[in-house]
N, CA, C and O atoms as a CHARMM CRD file, in Angstrom:
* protein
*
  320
    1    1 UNK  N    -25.78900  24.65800  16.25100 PROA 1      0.00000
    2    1 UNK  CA   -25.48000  23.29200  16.60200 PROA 1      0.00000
    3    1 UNK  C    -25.29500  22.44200  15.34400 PROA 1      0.00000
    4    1 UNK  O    -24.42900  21.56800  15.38300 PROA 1      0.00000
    5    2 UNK  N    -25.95800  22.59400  14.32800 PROA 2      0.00000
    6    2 UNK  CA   -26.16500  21.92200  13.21200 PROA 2      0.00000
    7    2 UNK  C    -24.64600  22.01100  12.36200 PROA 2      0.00000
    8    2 UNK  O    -24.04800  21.06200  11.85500 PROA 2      0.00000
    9    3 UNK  N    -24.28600  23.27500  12.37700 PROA 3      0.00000
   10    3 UNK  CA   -23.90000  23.93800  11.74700 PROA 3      0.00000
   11    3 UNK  C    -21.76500  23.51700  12.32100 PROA 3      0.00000
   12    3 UNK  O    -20.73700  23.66100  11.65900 PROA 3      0.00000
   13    4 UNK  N    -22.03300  22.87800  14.12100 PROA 4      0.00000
   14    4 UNK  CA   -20.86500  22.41900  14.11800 PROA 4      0.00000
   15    4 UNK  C    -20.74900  21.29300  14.01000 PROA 4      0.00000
   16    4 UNK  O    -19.55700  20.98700  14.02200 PROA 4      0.00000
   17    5 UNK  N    -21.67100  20.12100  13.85900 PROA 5      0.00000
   18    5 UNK  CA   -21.76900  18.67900  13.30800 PROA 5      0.00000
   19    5 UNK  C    -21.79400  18.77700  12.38600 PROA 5      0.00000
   20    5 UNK  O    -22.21700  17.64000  12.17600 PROA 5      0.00000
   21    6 UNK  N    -21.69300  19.26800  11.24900 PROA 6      0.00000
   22    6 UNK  CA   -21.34600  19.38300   9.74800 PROA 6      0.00000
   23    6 UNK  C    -19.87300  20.12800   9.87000 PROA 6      0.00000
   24    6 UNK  O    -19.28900  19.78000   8.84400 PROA 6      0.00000
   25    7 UNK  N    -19.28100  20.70400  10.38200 PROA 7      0.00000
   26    7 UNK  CA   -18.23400  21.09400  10.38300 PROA 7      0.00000
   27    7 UNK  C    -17.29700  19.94400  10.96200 PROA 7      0.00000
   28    7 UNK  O    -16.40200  19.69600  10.15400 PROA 7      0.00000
   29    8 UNK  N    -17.24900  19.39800  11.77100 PROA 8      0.00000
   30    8 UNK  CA   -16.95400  18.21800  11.97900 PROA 8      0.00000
   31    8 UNK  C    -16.32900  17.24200  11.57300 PROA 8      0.00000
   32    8 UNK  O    -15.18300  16.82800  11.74500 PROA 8      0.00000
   33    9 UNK  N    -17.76800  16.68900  10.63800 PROA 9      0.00000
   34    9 UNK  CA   -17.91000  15.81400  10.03300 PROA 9      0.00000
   35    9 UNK  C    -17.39500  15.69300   8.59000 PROA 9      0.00000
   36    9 UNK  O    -17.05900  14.77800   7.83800 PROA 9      0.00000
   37   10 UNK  N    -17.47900  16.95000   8.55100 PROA 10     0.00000
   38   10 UNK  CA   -16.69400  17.71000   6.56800 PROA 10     0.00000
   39   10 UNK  C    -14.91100  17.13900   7.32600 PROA 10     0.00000
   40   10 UNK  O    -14.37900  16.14300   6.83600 PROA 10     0.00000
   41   11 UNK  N    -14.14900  17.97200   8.58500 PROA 11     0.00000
   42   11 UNK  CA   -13.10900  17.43900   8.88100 PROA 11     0.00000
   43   11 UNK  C    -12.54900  16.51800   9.34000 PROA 11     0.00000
   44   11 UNK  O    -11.33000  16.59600   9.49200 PROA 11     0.00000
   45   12 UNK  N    -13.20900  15.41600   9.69100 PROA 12     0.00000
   46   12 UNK  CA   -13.36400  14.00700   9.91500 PROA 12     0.00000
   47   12 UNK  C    -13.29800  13.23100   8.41600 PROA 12     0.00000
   48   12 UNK  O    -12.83400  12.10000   8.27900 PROA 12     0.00000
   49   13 UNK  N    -13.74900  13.90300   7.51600 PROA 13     0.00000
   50   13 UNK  CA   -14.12000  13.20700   6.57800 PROA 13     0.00000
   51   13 UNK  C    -12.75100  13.23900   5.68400 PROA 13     0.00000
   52   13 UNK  O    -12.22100  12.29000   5.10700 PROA 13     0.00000
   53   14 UNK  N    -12.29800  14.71000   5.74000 PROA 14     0.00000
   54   14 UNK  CA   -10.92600  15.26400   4.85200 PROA 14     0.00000
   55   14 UNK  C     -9.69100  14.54200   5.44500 PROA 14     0.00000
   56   14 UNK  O     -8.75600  14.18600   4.72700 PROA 14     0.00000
   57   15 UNK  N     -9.72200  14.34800   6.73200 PROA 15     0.00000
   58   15 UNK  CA    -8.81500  13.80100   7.66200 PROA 15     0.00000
   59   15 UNK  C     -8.65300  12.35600   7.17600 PROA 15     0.00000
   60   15 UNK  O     -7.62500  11.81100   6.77500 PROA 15     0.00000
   61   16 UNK  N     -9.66000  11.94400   7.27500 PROA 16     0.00000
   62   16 UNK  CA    -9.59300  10.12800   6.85500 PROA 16     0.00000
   63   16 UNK  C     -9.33800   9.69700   5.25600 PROA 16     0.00000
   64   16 UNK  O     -9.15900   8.52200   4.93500 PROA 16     0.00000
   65   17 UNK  N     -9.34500  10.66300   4.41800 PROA 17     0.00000
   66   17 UNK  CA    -9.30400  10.91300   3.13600 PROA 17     0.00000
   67   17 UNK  C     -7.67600  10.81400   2.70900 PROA 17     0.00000
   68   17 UNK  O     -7.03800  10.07000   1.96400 PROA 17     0.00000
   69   18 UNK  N     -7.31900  12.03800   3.63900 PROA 18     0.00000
   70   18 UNK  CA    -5.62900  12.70900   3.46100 PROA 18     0.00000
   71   18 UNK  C     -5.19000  10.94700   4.15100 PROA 18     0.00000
   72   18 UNK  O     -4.42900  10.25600   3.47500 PROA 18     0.00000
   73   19 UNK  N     -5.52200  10.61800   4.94500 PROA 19     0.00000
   74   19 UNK  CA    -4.26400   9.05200   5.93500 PROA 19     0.00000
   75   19 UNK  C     -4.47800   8.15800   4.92500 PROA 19     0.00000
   76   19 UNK  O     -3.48600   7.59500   4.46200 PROA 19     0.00000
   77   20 UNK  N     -5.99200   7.80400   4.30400 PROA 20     0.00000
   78   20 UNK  CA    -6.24600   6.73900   3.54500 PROA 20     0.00000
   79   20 UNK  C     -4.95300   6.77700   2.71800 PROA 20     0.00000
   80   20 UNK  O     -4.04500   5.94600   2.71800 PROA 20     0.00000
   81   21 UNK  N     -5.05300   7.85500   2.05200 PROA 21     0.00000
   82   21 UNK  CA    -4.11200   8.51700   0.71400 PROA 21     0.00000
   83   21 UNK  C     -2.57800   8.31700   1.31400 PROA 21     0.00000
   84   21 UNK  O     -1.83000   7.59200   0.65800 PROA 21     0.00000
   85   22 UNK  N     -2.16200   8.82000   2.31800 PROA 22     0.00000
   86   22 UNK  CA    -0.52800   8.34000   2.86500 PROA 22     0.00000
   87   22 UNK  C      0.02600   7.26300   2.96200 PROA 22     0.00000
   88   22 UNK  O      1.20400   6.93100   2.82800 PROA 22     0.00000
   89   23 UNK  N     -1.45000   6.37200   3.35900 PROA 23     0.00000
   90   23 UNK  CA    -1.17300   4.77400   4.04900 PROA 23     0.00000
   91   23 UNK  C     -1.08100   4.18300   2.31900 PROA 23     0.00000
   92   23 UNK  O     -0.44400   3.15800   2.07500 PROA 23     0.00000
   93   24 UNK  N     -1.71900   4.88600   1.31900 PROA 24     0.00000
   94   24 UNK  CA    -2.04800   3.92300   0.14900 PROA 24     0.00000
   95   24 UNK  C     -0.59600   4.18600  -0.54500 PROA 24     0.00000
   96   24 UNK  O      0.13200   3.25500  -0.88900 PROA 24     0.00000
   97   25 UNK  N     -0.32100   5.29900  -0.67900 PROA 25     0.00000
   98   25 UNK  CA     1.03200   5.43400  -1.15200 PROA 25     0.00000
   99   25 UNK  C      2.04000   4.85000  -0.77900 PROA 25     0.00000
  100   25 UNK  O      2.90800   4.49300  -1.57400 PROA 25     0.00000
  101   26 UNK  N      2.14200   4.53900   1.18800 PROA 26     0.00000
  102   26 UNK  CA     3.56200   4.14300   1.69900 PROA 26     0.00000
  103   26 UNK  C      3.23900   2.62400   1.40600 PROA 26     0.00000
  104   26 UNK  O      4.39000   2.21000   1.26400 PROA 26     0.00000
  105   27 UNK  N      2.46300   1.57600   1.23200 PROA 27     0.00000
  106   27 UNK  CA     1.86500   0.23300   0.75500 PROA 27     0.00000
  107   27 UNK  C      2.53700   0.40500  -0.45100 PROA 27     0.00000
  108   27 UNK  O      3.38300  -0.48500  -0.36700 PROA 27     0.00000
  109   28 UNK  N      2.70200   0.89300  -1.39000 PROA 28     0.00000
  110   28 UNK  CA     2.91300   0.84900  -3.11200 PROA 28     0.00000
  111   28 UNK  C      4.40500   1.18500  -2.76900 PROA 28     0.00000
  112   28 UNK  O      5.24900   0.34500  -3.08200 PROA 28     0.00000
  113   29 UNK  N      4.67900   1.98800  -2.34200 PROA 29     0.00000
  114   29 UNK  CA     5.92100   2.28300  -2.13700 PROA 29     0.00000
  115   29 UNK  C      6.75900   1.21600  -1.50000 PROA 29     0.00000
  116   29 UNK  O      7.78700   0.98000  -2.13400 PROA 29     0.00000
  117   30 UNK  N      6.56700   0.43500  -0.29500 PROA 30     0.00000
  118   30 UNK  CA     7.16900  -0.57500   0.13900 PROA 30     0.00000
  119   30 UNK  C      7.23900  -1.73400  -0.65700 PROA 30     0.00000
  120   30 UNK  O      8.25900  -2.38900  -0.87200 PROA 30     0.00000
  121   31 UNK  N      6.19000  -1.94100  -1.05400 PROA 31     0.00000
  122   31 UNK  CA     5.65100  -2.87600  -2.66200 PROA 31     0.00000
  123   31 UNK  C      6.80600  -2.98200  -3.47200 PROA 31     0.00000
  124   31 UNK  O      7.41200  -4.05100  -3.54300 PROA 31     0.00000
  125   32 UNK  N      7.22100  -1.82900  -4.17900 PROA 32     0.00000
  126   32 UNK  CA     8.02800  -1.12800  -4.74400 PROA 32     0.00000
  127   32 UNK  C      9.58500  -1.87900  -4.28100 PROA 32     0.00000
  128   32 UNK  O     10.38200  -2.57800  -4.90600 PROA 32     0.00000
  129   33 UNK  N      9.55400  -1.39000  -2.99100 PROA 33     0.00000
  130   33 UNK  CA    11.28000  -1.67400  -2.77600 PROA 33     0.00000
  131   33 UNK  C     11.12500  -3.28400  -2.50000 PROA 33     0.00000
  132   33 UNK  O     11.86300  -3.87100  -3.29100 PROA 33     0.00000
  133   34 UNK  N     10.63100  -3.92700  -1.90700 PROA 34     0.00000
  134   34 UNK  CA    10.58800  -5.06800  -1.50600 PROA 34     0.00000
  135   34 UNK  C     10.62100  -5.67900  -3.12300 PROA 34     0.00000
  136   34 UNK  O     11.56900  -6.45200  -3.26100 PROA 34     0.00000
  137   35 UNK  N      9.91300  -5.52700  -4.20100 PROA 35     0.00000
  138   35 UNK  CA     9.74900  -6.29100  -5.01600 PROA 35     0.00000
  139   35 UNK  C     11.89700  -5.80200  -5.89600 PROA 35     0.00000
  140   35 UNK  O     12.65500  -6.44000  -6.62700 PROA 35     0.00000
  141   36 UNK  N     11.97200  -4.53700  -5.28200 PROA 36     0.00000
  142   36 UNK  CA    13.52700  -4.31700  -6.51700 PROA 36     0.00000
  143   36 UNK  C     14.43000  -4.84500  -5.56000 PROA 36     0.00000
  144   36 UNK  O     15.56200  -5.07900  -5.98300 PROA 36     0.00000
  145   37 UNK  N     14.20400  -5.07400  -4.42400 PROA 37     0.00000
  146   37 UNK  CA    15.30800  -5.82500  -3.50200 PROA 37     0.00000
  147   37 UNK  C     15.28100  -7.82500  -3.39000 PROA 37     0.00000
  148   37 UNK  O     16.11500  -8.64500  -3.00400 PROA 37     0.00000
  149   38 UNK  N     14.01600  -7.92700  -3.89300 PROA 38     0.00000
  150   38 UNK  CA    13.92800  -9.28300  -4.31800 PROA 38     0.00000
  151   38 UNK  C     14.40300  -9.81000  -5.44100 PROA 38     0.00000
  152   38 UNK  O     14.85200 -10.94100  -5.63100 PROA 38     0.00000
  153   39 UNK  N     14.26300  -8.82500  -6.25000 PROA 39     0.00000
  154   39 UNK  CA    14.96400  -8.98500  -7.92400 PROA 39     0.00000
  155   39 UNK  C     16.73500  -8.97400  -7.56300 PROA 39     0.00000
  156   39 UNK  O     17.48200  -9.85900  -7.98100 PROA 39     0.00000
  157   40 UNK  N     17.10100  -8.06200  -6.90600 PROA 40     0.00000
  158   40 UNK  CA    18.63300  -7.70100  -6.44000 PROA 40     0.00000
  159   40 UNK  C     18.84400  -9.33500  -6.08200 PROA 40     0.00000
  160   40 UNK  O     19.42600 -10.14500  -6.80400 PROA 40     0.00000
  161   41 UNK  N     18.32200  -9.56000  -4.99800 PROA 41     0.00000
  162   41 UNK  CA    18.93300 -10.35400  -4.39200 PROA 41     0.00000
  163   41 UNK  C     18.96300 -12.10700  -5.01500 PROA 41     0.00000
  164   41 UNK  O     19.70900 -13.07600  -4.87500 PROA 41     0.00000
  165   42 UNK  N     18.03600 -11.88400  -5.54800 PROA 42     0.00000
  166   42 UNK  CA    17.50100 -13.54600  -6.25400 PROA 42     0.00000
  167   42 UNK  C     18.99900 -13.54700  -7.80300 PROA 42     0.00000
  168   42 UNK  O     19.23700 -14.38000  -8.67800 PROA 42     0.00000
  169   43 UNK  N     19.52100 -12.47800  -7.53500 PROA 43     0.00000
  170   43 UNK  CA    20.64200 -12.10400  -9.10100 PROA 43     0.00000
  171   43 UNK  C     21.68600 -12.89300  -7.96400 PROA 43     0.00000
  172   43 UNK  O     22.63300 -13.40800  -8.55900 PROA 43     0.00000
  173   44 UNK  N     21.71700 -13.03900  -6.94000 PROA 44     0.00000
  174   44 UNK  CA    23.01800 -13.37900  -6.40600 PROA 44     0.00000
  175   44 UNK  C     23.09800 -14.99300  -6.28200 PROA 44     0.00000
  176   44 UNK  O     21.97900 -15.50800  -6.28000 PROA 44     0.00000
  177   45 UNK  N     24.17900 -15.90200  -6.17800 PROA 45     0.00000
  178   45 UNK  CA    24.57000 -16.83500  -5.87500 PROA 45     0.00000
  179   45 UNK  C     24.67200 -17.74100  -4.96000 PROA 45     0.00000
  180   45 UNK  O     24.80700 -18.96200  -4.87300 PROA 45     0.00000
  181   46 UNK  N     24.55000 -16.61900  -4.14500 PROA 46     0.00000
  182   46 UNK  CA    24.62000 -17.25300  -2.20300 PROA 46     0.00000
  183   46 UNK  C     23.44400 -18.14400  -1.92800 PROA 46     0.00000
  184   46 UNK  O     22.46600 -18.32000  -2.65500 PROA 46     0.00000
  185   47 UNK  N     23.75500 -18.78600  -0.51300 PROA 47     0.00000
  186   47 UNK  CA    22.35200 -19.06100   0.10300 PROA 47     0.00000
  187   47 UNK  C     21.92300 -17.97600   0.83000 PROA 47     0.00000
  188   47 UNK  O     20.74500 -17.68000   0.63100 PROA 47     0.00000
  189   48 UNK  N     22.49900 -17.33100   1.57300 PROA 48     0.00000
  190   48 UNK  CA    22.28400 -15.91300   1.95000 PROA 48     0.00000
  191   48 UNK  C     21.30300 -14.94200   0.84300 PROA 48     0.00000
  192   48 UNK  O     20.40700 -14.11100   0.99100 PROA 48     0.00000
  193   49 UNK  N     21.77300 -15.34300   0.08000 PROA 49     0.00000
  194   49 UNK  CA    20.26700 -14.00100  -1.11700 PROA 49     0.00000
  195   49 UNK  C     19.82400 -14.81900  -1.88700 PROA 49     0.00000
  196   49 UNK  O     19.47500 -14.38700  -2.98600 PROA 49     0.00000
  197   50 UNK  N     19.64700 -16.53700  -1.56300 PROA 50     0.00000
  198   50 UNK  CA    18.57800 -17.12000  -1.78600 PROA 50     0.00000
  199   50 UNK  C     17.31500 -17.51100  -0.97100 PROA 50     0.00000
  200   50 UNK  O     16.26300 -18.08400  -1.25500 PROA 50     0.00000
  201   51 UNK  N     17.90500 -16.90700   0.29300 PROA 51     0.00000
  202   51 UNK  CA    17.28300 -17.41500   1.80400 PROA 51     0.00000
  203   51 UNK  C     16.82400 -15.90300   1.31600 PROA 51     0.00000
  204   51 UNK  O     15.75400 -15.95400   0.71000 PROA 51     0.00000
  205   52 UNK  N     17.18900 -15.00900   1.39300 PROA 52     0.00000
  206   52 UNK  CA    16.91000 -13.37300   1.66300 PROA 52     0.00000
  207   52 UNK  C     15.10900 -12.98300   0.09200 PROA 52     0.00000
  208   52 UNK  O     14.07100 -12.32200   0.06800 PROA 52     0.00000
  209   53 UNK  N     15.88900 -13.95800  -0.85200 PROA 53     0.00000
  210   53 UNK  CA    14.70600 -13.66500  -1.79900 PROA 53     0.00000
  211   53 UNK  C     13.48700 -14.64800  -1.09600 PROA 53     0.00000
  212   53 UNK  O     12.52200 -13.89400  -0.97500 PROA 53     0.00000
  213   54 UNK  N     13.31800 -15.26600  -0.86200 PROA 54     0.00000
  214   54 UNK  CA    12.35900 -16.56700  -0.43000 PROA 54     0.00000
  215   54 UNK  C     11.55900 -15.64300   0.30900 PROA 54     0.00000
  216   54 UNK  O     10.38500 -15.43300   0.00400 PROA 54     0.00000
  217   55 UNK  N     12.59900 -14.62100   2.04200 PROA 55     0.00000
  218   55 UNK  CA    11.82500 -13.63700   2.63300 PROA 55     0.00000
  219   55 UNK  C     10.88300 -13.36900   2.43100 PROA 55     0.00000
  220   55 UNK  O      9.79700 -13.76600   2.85400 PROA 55     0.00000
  221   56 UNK  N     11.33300 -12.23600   1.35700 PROA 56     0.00000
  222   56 UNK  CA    10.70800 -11.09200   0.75900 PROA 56     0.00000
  223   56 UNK  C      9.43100 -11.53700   0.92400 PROA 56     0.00000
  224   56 UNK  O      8.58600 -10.98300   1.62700 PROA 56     0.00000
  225   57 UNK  N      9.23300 -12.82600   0.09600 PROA 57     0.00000
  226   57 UNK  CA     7.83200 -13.20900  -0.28700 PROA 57     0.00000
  227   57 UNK  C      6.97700 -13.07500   0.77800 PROA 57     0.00000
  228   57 UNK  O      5.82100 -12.99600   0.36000 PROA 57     0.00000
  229   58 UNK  N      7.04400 -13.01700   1.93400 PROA 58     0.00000
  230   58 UNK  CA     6.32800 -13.23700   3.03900 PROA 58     0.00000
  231   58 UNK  C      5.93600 -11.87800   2.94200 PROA 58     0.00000
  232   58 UNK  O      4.73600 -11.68400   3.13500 PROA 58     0.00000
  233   59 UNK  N      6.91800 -10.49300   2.59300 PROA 59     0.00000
  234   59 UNK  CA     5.93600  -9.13600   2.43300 PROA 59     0.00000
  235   59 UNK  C      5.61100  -8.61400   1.40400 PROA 59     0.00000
  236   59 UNK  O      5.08900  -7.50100   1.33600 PROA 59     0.00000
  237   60 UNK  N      5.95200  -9.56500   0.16700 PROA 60     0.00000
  238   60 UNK  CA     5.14600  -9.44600  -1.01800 PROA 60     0.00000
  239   60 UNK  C      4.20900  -9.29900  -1.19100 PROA 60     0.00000
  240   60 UNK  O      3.72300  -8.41400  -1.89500 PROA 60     0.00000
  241   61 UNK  N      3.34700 -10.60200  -0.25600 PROA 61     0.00000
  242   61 UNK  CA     2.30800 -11.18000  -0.96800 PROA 61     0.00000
  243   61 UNK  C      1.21000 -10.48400  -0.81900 PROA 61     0.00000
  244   61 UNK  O      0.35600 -10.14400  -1.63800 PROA 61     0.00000
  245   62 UNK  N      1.39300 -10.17200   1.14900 PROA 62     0.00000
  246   62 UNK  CA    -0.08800  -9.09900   1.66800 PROA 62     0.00000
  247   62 UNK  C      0.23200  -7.44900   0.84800 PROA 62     0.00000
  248   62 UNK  O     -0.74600  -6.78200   0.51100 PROA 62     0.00000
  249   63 UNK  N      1.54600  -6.95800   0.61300 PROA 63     0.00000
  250   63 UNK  CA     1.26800  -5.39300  -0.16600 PROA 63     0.00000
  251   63 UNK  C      0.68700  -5.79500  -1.32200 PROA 63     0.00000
  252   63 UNK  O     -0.24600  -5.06400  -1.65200 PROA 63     0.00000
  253   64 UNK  N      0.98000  -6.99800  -2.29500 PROA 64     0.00000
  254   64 UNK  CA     0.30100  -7.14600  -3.16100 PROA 64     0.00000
  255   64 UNK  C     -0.97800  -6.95600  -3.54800 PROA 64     0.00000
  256   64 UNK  O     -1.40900  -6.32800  -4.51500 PROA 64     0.00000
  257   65 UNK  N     -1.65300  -7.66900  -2.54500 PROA 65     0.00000
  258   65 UNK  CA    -3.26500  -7.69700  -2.02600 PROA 65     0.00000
  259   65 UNK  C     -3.77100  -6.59800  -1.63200 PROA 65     0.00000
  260   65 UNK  O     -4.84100  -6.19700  -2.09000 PROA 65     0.00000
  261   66 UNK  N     -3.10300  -5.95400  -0.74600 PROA 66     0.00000
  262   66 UNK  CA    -3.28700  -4.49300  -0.56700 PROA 66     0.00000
  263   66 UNK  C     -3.21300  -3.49100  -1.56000 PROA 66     0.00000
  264   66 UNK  O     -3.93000  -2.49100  -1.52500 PROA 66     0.00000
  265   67 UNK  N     -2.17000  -3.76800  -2.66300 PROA 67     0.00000
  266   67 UNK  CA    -2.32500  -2.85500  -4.02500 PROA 67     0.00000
  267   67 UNK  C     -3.60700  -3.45600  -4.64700 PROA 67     0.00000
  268   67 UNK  O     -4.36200  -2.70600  -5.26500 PROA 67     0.00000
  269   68 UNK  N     -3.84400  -4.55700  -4.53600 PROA 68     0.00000
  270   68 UNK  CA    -4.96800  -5.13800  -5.83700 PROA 68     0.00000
  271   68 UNK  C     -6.08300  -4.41700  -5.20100 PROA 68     0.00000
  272   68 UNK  O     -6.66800  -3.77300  -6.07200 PROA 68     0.00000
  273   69 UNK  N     -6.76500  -4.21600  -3.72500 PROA 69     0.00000
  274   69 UNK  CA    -8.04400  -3.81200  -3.26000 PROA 69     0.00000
  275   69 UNK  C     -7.94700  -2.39600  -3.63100 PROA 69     0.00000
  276   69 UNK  O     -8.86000  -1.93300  -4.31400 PROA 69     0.00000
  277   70 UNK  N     -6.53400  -1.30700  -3.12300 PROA 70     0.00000
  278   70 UNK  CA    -6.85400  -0.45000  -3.82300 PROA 70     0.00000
  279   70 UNK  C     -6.95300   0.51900  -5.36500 PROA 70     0.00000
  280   70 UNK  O     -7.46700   1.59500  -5.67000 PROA 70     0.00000
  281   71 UNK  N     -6.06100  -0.66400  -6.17500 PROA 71     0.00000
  282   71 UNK  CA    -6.76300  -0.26300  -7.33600 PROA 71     0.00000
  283   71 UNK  C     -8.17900  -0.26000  -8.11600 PROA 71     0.00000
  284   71 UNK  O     -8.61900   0.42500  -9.03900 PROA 71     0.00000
  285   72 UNK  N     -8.75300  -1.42900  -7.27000 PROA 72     0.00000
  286   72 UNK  CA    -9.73700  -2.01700  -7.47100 PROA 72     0.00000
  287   72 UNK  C    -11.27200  -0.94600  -6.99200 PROA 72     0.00000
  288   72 UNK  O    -12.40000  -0.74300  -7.44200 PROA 72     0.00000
  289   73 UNK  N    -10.43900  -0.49800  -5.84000 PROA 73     0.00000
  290   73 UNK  CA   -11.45800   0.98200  -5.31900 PROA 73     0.00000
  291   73 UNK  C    -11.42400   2.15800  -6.36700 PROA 73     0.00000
  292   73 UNK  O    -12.17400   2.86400  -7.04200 PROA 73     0.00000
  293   74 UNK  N    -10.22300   1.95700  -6.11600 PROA 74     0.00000
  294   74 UNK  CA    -9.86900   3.49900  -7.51000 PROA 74     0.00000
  295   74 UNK  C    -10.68500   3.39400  -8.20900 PROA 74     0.00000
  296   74 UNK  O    -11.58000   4.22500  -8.05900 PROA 74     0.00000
  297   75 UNK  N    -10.88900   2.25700  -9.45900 PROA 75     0.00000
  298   75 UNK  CA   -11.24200   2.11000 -10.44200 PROA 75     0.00000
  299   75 UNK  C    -12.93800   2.10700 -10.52400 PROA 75     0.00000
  300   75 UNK  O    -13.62900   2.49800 -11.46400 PROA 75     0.00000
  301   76 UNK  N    -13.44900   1.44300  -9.01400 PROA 76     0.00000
  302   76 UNK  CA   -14.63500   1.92000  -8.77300 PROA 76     0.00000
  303   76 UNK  C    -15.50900   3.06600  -8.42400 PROA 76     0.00000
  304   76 UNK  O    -16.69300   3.37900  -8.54000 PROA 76     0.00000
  305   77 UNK  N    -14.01400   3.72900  -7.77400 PROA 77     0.00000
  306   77 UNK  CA   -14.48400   5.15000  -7.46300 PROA 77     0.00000
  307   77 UNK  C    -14.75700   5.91600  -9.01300 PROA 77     0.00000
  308   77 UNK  O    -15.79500   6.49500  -9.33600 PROA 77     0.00000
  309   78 UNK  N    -13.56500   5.74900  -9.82600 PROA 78     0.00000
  310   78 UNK  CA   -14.26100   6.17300 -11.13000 PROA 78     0.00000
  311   78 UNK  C    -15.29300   6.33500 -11.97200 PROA 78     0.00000
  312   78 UNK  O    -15.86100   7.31300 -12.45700 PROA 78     0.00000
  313   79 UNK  N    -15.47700   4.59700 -12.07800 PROA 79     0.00000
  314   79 UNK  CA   -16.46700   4.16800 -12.90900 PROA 79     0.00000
  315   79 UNK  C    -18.17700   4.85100 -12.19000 PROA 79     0.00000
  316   79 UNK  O    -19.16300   5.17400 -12.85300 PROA 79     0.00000
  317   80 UNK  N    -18.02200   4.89000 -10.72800 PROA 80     0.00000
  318   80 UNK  CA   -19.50000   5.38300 -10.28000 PROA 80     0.00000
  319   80 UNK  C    -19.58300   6.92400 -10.24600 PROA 80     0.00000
  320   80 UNK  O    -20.63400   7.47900  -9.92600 PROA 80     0.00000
């Protein structure tokens, strides 16, 4: 019995480990395009890709925040 609540719990644990890790990458990654499609577009003239850069900002700001907490883990996970 012991022996399958530790088994479990070891794959519960690897499981939530591996998504943390997917979800943290596809955050940096969207980060990523949103911030080179804001740069693109803020180069243009229009009101159309001045309206379009202004957007962005609205999904800037939370991946931002979301990169800052998890570097901020990283770096704690290190240091301890």
């Amino acid at each position: 019995m012991i022996t399958t609540v530790t088994t479990v719990t070891t794959v519960t644990t690897v499981t939530a480990l591996a998504t943390v890790a997917s979800i943290s990458i596809a955050a940096v990654s969207i980060l990523v395009l949103f911030l080179i499609t804001q740069e693109l577009s803020s180069a243009g003239k229009s009101l159309f890709s001045r309206l379009s850069s202004r957007f962005l900002n609205v999904g800037i700001v939370p991946l931002a925040m979301v990169s800052t907490v998890i570097l901020t883990v990283k770096i704690i996970q290190i240091v301890s």
